[in-house]
N, C-alpha and C positions, 0 to 999 in steps of 0.2 A: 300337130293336129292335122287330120289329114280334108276337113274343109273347111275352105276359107270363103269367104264373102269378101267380093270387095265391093265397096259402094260406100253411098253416105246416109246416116240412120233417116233425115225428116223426107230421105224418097218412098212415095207410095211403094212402090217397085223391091226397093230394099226391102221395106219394113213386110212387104209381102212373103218375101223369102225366108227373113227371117223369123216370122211366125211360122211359117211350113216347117222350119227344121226343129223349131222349139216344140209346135205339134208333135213332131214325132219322135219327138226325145233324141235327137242327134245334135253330139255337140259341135261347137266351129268356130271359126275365130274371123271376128269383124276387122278387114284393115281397108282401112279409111279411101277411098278414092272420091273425089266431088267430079260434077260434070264441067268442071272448071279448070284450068291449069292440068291436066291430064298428063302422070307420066308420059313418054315414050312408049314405055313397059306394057303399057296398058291396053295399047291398040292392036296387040296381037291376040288380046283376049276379047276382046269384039272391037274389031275394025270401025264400028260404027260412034264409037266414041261412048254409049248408052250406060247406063249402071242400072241391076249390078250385074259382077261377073261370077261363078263358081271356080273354084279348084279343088278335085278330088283325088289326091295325090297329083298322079300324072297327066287326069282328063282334066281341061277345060272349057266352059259352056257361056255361052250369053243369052240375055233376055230371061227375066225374070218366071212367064209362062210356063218355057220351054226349060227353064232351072226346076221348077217344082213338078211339072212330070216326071221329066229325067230321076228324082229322089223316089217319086214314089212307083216307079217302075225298079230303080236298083237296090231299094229298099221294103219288098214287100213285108216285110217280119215288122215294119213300123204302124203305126194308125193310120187309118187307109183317110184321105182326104181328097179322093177321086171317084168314090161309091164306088160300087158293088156291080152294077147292073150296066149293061150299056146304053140305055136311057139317061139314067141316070148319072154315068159319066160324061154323055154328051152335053147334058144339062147343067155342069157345074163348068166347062169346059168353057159354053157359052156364057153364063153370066161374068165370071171371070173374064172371058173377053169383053162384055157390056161395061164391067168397071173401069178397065184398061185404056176404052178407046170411047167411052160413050161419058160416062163420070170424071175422066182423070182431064181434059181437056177443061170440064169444069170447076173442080170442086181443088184442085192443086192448082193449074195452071192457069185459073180466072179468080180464084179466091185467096188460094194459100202465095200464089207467087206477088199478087200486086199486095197484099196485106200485110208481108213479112219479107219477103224476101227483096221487092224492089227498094224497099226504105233501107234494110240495110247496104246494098249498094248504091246509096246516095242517089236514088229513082221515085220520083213520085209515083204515089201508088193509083192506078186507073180507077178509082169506083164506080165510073158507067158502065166499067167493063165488069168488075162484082155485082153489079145492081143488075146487071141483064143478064149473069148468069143465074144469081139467086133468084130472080122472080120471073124472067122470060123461056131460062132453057133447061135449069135445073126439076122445074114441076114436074114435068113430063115422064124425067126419068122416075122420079120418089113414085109416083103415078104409079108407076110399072113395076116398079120392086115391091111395093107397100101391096098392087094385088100376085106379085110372085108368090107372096108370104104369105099371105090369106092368116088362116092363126097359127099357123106351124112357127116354131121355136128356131127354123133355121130355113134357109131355101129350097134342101133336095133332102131326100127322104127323112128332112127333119130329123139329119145327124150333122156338125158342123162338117163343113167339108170348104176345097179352096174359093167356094165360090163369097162364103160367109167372108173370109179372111179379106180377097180381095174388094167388095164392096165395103168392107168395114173402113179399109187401108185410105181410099180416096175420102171418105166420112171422119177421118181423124186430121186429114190436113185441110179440111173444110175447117175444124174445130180448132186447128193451130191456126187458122185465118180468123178465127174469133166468129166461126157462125157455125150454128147446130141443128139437124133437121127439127121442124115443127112439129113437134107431139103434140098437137091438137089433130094438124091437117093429115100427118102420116105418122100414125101411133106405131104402129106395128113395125115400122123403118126405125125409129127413133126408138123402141122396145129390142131392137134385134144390135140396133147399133151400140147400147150401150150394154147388153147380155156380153157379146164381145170382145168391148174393152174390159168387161172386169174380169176375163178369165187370165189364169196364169200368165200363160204367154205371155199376150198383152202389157200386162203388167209389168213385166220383165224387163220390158225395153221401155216403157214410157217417159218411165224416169230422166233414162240416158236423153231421149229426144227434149224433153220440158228444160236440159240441162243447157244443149244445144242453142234454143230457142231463146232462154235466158242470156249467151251470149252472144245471141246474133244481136238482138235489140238493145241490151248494152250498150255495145260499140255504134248501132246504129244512133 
């Protein structure tokens, strides 16, 4: 098979790549790397240590971003998940960076990481530091994507595209932390969020992730 992902499924980051490839109907093969105990091997496909990485045949790429343009530039005959317009490329561009660096600090690395992942390494888990995410610095963001959406069925020209994906991506490991945005206070967030999960894609991988999660806590 000539692309491979490496990475581990409950990263936002991952799980953003691999709904972009499952978007565009290109198959590939998942081989495992965590940001933990790191082959050797590994560091020559991003020095940075980061997951995930691609391989396409003989090219390889880092940073999850710069992996999903890369696709849909060498892939134009696949479904376009970058729009049409340069507006509106720039506009998916952006929110996809707003989930990356503005969402992911909170909703994986203040909710999903002390929730799950510090109990299973034998870490208590912070709740002042979930509590000030969820009610001090998370608002602001929902704020802003709930009027990005107005009533549109998706962000940019109200076709899904990677900006859907990657804000969906941080909103699901909010939801493997055991918390879900408020559909009272942000309907349209919380309406977009779960239009997302139940597409195919989605689907596709959840399973494997819930399977994950079931033996992290386990053992924890």
């Amino acid at each position: 098979m000539s692309l491979i992902v490496y990475g581990a499924p409950l990263s936002p980051f991952v799980r953003k790549l691999r709904l972009c490839l499952l978007e565009k109907g290109l198959e590939y093969q998942l081989d495992i790397v965590t940001p933990f105990g790191q082959p050797d091997w590994y560091r020559d496909l991003n020095p940075l240590g980061r997951i995930p990485a691609l391989r396409d045949g003989d090219f390889t790429l880092a940073d999850s971003s710069v992996i999903c343009q890369y696709l849909e530039e060498k892939y134009p005959e696949r479904p376009a998940l970058f729009g049409q317009h340069a507006e509106s490329k720039a506009r998916i561009r952006w929110l996809e960076k707003y989930a990356d660096y503005e969402l992911a600090p909170l909703c994986t690395f203040g909710v999903f990481r002390n929730r799950l992942l510090k109990p299973m390494q034998g870490q208590v888990c912070d709740e002042e530091s979930v509590r000030t995410a969820l009610h001090d610095k998370l608002p602001k963001h929902f704020d802003y994507l709930e009027q990005c959406l107005g009533e549109n069925t998706y962000f940019v020209e109200d076709e899904l595209s990677q900006a859907d994906l990657a804000v969906y991506c941080q909103l699901q490991n909010m939801e493997h932390g055991g918390e879900l945005v408020d559909a009272s206070r942000w309907p349209a967030l919380a309406a977009h969020y779960a239009r997302v999960k139940s597409r195919d894609s989605v689907q596709s991988v959840l399973p494997g992730e819930l399977k994950v999660i079931a033996k992290m806590t386990a053992k924890a």
